[in-house]
Each structure stands twice: as structure tokens, then as C-alpha cells.
C-alpha positions in Angstrom: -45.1 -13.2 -137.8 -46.7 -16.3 -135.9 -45.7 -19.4 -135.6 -45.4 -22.6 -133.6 -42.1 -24.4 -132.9 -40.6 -27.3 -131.3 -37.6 -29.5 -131.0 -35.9 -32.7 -129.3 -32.7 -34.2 -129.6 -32.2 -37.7 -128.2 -28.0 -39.2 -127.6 -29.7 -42.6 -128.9 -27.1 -45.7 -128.7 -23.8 -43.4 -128.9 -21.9 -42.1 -126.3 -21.7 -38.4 -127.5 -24.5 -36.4 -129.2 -23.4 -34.5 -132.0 -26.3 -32.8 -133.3 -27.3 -29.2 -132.8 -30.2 -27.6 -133.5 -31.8 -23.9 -132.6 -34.1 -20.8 -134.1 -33.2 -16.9 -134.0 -36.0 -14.9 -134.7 -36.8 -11.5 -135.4 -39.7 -9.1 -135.6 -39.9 -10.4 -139.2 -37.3 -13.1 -140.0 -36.6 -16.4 -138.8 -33.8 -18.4 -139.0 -34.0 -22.4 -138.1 -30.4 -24.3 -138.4 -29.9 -27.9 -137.5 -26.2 -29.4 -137.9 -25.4 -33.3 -137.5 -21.9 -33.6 -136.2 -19.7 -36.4 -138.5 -19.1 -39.0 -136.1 -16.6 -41.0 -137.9 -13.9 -37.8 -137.5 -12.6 -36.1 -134.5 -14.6 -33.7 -132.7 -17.9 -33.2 -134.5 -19.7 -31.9 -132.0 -17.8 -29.0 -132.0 -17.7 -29.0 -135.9 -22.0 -28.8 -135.3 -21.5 -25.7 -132.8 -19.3 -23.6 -134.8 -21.7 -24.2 -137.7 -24.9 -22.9 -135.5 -22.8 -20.1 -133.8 -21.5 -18.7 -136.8 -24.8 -18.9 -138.9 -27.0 -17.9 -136.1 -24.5 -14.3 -135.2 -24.4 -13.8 -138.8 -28.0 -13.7 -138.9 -28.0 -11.4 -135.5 -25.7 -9.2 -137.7 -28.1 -8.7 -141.0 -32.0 -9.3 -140.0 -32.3 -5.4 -139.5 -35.5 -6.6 -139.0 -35.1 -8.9 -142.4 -32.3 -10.2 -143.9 -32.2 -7.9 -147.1 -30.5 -10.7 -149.4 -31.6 -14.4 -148.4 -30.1 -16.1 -150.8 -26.9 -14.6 -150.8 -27.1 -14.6 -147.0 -27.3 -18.5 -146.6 -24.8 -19.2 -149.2 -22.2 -17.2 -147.7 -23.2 -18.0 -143.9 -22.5 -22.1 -144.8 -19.3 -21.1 -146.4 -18.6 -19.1 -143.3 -18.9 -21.8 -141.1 -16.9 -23.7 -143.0 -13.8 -21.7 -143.0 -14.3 -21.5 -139.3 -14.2 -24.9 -138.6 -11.1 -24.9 -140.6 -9.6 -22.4 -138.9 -10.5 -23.9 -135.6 -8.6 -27.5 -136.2 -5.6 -25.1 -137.9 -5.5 -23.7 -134.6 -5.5 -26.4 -132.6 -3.4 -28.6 -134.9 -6.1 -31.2 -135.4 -5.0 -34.1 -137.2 -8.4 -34.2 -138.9 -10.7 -31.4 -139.3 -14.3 -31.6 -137.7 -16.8 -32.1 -140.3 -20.7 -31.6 -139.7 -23.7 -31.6 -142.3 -25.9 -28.9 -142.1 -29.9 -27.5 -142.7 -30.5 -23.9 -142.4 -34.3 -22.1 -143.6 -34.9 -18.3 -143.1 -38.6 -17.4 -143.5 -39.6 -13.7 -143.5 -42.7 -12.2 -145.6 -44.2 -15.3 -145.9 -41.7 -17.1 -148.1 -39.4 -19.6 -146.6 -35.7 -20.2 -148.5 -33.1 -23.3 -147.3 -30.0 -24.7 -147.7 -27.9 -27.2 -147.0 -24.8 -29.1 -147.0 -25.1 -32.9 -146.3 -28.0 -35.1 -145.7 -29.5 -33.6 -142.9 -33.2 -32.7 -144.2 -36.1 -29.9 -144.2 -39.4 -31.1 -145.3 -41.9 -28.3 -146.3 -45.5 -30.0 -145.9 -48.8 -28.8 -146.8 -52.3 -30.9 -146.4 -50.9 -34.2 -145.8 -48.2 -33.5 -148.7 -44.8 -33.1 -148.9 -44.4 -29.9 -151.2 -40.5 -30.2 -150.9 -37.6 -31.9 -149.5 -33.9 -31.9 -149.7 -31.8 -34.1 -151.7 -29.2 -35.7 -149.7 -25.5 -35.4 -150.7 -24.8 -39.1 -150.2 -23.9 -41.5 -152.7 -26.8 -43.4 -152.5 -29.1 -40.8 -153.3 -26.6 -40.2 -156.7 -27.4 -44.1 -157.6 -30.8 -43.7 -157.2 -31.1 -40.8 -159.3 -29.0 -43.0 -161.3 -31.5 -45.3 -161.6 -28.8 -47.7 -160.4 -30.4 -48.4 -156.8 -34.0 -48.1 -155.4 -36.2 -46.2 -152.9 -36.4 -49.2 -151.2 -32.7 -49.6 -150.2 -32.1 -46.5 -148.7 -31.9 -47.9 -145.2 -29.7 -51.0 -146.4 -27.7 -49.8 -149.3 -23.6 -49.9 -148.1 -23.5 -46.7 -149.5 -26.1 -44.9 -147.4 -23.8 -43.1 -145.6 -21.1 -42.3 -147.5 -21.3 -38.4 -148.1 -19.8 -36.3 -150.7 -20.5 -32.8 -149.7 -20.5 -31.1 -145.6 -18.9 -28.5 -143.7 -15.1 -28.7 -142.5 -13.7 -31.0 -145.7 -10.7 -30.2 -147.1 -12.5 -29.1 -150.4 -14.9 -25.7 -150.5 -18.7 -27.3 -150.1 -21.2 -26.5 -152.3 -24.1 -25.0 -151.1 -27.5 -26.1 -152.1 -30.3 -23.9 -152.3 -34.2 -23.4 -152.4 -36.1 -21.9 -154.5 -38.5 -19.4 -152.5 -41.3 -21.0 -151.0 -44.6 -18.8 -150.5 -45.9 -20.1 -146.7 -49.3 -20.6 -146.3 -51.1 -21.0 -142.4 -50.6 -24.4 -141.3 -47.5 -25.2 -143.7 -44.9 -27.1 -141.6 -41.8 -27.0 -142.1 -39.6 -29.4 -140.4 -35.5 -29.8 -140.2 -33.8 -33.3 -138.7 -30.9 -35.6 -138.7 -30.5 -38.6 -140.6 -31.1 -40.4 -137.4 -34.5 -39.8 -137.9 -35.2 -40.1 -141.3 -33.3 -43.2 -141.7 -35.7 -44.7 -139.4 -38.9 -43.5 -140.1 -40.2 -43.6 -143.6 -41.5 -39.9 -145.5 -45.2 -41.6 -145.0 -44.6 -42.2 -141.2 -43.6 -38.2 -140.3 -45.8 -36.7 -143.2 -48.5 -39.0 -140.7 -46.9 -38.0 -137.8 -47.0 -33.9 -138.6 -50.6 -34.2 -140.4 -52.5 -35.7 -137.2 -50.8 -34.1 -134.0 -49.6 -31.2 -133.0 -45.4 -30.5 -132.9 -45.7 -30.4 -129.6 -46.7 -34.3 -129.5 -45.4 -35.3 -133.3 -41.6 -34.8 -132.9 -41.0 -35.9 -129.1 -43.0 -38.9 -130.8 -41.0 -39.3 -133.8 -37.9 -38.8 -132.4 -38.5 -41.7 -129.6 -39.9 -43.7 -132.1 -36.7 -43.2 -134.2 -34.3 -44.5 -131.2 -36.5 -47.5 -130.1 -35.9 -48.7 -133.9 -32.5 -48.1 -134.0 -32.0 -49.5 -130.4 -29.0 -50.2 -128.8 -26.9 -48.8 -132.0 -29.6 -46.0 -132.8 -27.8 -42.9 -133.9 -28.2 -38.9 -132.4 -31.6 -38.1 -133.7 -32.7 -34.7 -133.6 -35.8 -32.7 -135.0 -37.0 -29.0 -135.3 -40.0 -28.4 -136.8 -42.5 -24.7 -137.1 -46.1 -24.4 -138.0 -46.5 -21.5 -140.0 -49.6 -19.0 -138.8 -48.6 -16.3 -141.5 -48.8 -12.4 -140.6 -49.5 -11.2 -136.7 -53.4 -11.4 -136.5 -54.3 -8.9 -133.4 -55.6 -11.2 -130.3 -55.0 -14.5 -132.1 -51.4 -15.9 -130.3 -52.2 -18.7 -128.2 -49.8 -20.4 -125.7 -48.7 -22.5 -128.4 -48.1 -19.9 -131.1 -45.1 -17.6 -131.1 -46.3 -13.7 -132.3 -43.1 -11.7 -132.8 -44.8 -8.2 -133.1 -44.0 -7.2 -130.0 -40.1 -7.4 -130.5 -38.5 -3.8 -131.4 -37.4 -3.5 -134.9 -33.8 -4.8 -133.7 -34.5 -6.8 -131.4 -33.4 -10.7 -131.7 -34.7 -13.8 -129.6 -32.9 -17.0 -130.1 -32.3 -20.4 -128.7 -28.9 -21.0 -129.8 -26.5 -19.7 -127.0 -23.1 -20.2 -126.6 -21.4 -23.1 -126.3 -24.9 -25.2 -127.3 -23.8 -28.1 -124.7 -25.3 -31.4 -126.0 -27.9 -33.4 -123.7 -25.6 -36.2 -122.6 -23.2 -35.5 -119.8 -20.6 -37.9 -121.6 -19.6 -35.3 -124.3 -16.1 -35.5 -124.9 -15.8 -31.4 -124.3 -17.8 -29.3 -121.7 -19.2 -26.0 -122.0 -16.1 -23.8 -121.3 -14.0 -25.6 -123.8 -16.7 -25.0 -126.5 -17.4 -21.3 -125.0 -13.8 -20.9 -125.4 -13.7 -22.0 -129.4 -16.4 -20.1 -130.0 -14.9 -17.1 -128.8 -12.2 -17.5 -130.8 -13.8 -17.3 -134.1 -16.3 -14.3 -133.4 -13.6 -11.7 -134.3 -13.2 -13.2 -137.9 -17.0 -13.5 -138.3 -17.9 -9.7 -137.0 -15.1 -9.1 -139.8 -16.3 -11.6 -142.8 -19.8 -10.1 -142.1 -18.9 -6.8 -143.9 -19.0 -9.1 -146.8 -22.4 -9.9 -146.5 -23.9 -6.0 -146.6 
């Protein structure tokens, strides 16, 4: 595989940063995962680094080099990091449990496949086109499907954030997932908070990604998305790949990411543990998080069995 990535996270107006973001890859799977912390309960930072941990070792366990089942594999990965965050506030006797929405995409053989709990998005674009994006789990987005509120009000709406779906509620969430997406060179496929995309508009980032490269078009994006929030502009995060299809002898540039020289079980991946946010205000440094995360990897090296 070949392919070019990227990916920014800026704290904006707040004093914590509670999304995470991060790619595993191996010789022929990726796996891209964004999660957006829930501010408005306790600790969703940490509710955002179980979610990548668990999802991210899962994937570690079952790309052997591929992940054999995709579909199967995301649904019960999401769920996974569900009942971990659960089982993290049970624990620690958490008066509320961490919540985080959630984007995951695995591509392998040239076909991408996503999911998601939340309104965190992945748009797939193609020649100055969005092929695909995901529909939030917000009431807003159920009126406008309604046909009882517009396009035009999604930034105004006093519904816009109100979400009925995410990771860590008390009910099981439903998982919500692609169809497969055949990749062709040049696709990109691109996964961000809400604090982007409720700043910029689908015309501004299908602009943005049509007429620069990743390396200039999220940094730009994601700055742009904080000066218009300003002073109250949420975390805003972005991951985005360009797709370069099979490995093509002699063609990997400095830019482009060629994973044929990884051993058949071999993984390389940018989520590491404890995934300690940019801002040195978080409410929990990196042992604390190191030291949830541990506690959960024996009950996901167990659930994993499931998965085979």
C-alpha cells in the first residue's frame, strides 16, 4: 500500500483538548480512528483514549497482515471500547461515565470501510466531490432529515449539539457502518471533529483538500476553524490520507508512505499509550492515563478471542 497522511489537533478556546486522533498500519491494512472527547461530562479525554487504545490493539491483534472480517471487526471494536470506558468509571466510581464520539476507517485491498458513533465525520472525496460522508447522530441532523429544519441552520440550530448516540452512555451504542468503498489513486479520505466541520462549510474543505496538498490543507483548515470560533472555538482536530493504491516499485516519495517493506506482522502506529493531549492544562497527565490504560488491556487481549 501507499499512501499520504497527516494530522493536527488544535486545544482552541478550551482549557483541555479532548480529542484524539492516530493511524496503525500494516503491510496491507490501515486503520485511521479519530475520537472527540464529550466535554459536557467528566473526564472525556480519557473516554477518547480508551476508545483509540482499545480500537487501535484490537486491530494490532487481527491485521495478520489484513483484518480477515472488516465489518465485523469495527462493529465489535466500538462496542469494545465502549464497555471499557464503562468498566473504567465502574472502577473508579465515577459519578458520571466518560462519553466520547467516535470515527474509525480500515482500508486494505483497495477498499476503505468506516464507522462511527457520534458526529465526528469521515469524508471520502474524489475529483472535487464528496463521494460520501457520515451522518451525524445529533438531533439536528434527525430534523433535517425530517424535513423539519434546514442545511442552513446547522451551525445555529439549539439542537446542534445535542447527540443521541456515542461511546460510554449508559445505553449499548449503535454502530454505524459503510458500505465498502473501492479507493482509487488520489481519493482522500479525511476524519475530524465537529470543531472543524461546524466551522467550515463541506464547499470550504472539499476546496481546501482539492487544491493543496494534506500537508498544507489540514494545518490550514484546522487554524482556520479556531480563528472563527475564536476565543470560545472548540478542540478541532483532523486526519486525513491520500490514497496512492498498490506499492508501485521506485514510486514513494517523501511525502507518500509505502508499507511493503513491513514484514507480514509487522505493525507501525501513531497511537501510543497514554495519547497525552497538546495542551499542558489537561486535567490528567500521562501516567494517570498510562495507568487506565493498563488496566483494561487484560479484558481486551481476552474479548479479542471474540473477534477470530
Amino acid at each position: 500500500m501507499q499512501f499520504s497522511v497527516y494530522q493536527q489537533s488544535h486545544i482552541g478556546g478550551r482549557k483541555v483538548n479532548q480529542d484524539r486522533m492516530g493511524y496503525s498500519f500494516t503491510r496491507d491494512a490501515l486503520l485511521l480512528v479519530l475520537a472527540d472527547g464529550m466535554g459536557g461530562h467528566l473526564r472525556g479525554e480519557i473516554a477518547a483514549t480508551i476508545a483509540l487504545q482499545t480500537i487501535s490493539m484490537l486491530f494490532r491483534m487481527q491485521a495478520k497482515p489484513y483484518v480477515r472480517k472488516p465489518e465485523r471487526f469495527l462493529e465489535e471494536a466500538l462496542q469494545q471500547a465502549h464497555r471499557d470506558i464503562n468498566d473504567y468509571a465502574a472502577r473508579h466510581q465515577l459519578p458520571d461515565t466518560p462519553r466520547t464520539t467516535v470515527v474509525a476507517c480500515l482500508v486494505q485491498h483497495n477498499y476503505a470501510i468506516w464507522a462511527h458513533c457520534g458526529d465526528s465525520r469521515l469524508y471520502w472525496l474524489r475529483r472535487n466531490q464528496i463521494l460520501a460522508r457520515t451522518r451525524d447522530h445529533s438531533h439536528l441532523e434527525y430534523l433535517i432529515e425530517k424535513g423539519r429544519a434546514t442545511e442552513a441552520e446547522r451551525n445555529t440550530h439549539p439542537d446542534r449539539n445535542k447527540l443521541y448516540n456515542c461511546l460510554g452512555a449508559s445505553g449499548t451504542p449503535k454502530v454505524e457502518l459503510s458500505r465498502q468503498a473501492s479507493l482509487e489513486p488520489g481519493d482522500v479520505l479525511l476524519l475530524c471533529s465537529d470543531g472543524l466541520w461546524g466551522m467550515l462549510p463541506d464547499t470550504e474543505i472539499v476546496h481546501r483538500l482539492s487544491t493543496s496538498t494534506l500537508v498544507q490543507a489540514i494545518p490550514d483548515m484546522v487554524s482556520m476553524a479556531a480563528a472563527i470560533g475564536g476565543a470560545r472555538a472548540d478542540n478541532t482536530t483532523a486526519l486525513g490520507i491520500m490514497w496512492q493504491g498498490a506499492d508501485v516499485p521506485g514510486a514513494a516519495t517523501d511525502n507518500v508512505i509505502s508499507t511493503q517493506m513491513l514484514p507480514e506482522d509487522g505493525v507501525s502506529t501513531t497511537i501510543t499509550a497514554g495519547q497525552p493531549a497538546p495542551s499542558e492544562t489537561d486535567a490528567f497527565d500521562e501516567d494517570e492515563i498510562e495507568k487506565a490504560i493498563a488496566e483494561i488491556r487484560e479484558a481486551i487481549e481476552k474479548s479479542s478471542q471474540l473477534l477470530k
